[in-house]
C-alpha positions as a printed NumPy array, in Angstrom:
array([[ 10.94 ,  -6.141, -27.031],
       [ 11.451,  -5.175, -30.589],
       [ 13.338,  -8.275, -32.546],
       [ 15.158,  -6.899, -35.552],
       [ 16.56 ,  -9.067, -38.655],
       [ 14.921, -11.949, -37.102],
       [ 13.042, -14.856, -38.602],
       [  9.973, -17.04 , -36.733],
       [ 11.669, -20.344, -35.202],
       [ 10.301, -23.094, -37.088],
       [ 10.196, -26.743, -36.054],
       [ 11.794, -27.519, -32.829],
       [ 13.035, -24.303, -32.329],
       [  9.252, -23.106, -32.12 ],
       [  9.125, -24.624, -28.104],
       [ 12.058, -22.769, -27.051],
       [  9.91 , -20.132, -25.614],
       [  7.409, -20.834, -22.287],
       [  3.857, -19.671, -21.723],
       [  3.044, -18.81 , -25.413],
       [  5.689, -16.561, -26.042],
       [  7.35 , -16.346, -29.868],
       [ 10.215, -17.412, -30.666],
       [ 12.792, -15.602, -32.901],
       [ 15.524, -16.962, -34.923],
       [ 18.374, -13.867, -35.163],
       [ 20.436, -15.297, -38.051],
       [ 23.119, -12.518, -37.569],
       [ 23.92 , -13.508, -33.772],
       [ 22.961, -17.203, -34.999],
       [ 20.733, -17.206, -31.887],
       [ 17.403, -17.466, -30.459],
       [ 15.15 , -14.032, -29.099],
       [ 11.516, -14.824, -27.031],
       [  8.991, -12.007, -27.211],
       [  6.714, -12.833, -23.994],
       [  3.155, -12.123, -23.863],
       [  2.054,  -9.211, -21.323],
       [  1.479, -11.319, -18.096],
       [  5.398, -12.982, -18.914],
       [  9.25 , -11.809, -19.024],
       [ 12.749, -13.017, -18.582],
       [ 14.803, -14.715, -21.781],
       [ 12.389, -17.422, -21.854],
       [  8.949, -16.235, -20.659],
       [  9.595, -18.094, -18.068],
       [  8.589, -15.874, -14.792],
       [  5.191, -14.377, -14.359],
       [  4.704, -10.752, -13.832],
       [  2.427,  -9.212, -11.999],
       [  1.23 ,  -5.87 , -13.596],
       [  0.246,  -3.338, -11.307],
       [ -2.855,  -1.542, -11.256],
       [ -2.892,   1.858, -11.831],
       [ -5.916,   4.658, -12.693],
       [ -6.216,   5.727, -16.081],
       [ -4.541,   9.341, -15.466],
       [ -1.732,   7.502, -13.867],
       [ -2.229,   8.332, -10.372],
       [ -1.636,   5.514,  -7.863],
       [ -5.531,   5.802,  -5.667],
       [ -5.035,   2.506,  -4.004],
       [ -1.772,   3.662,  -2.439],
       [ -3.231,   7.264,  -1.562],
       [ -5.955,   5.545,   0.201],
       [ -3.962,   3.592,   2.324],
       [ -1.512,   6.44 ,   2.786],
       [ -4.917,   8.431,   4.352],
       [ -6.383,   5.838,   6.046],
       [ -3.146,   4.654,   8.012],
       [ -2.817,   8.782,   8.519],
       [ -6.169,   8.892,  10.123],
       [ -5.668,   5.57 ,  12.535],
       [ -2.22 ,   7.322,  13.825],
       [ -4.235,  10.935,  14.598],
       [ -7.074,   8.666,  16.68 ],
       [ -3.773,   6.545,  18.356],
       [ -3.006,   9.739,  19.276],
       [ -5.914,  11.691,  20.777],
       [ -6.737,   8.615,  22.798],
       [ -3.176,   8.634,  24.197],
       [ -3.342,  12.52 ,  24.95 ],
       [ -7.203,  12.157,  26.159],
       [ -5.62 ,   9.275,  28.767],
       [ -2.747,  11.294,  30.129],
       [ -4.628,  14.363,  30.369],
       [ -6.734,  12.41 ,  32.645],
       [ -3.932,  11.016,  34.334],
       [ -2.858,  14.445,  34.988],
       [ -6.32 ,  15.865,  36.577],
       [ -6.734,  12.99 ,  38.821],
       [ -3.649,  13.278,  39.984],
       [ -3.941,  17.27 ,  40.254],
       [ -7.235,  16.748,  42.265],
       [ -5.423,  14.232,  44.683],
       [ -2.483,  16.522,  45.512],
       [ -5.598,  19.475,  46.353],
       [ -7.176,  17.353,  48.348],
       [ -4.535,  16.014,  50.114],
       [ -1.642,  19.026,  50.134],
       [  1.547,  17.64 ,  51.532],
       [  3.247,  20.408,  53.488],
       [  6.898,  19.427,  54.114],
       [  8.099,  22.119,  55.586],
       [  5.94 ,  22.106,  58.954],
       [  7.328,  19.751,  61.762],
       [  4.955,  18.533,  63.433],
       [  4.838,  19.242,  67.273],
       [  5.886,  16.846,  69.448],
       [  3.425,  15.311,  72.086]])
């Protein structure tokens, strides 16, 4: 934050800002400005902010990373659902060969 036509507080005035922040006098708006160290914002420096990390071309890799990784535990959620039903689907293929049901016959009577 860029403080313009503003003096350093001096005296008690010095305090007004938190977590080793400056303090500002702005004689035109007769009031008092903070400029907050790099790990601080708000009027006061009074809330912590987190920065986040980031490469030095700018990309985001810790994001990508997770993006592939939870991308490859969805594919393997996935073949080992298909590889289950497929085998659902043989066994159950082999047990109607095995055992054809012929509705249509009646069956004599004795």
């Amino acid at each position: 934050m860029s403080v313009d036509h503003g003096e350093l507080c001096s005296g008690e005035e010095a305090t007004y800002c938190m977590n080793g922040g400056t303090c500002y006098n702005i004689i035109s708006m007769n009031t008092l400005s903070c400029v907050c160290n790099e790990k601080y914002k708000g009027s006061r420096c009074e809330q912590f902010h987190l920065s986040r990390l980031t490469s030095p071309d700018g990309t985001e890799a810790g994001l990508i990373a997770a993006v592939v990784i939870v991308a490859l535990l969805i594919l393997v959620v996935l073949a080992v659902v298909i590889y289950y039903i497929r085998g659902m689907l043989k066994a159950k293929q082999q047990s109607q060969q095995n055992n054809p049901q012929q509705y249509w016959r009646v069956k004599p009577r004795v």
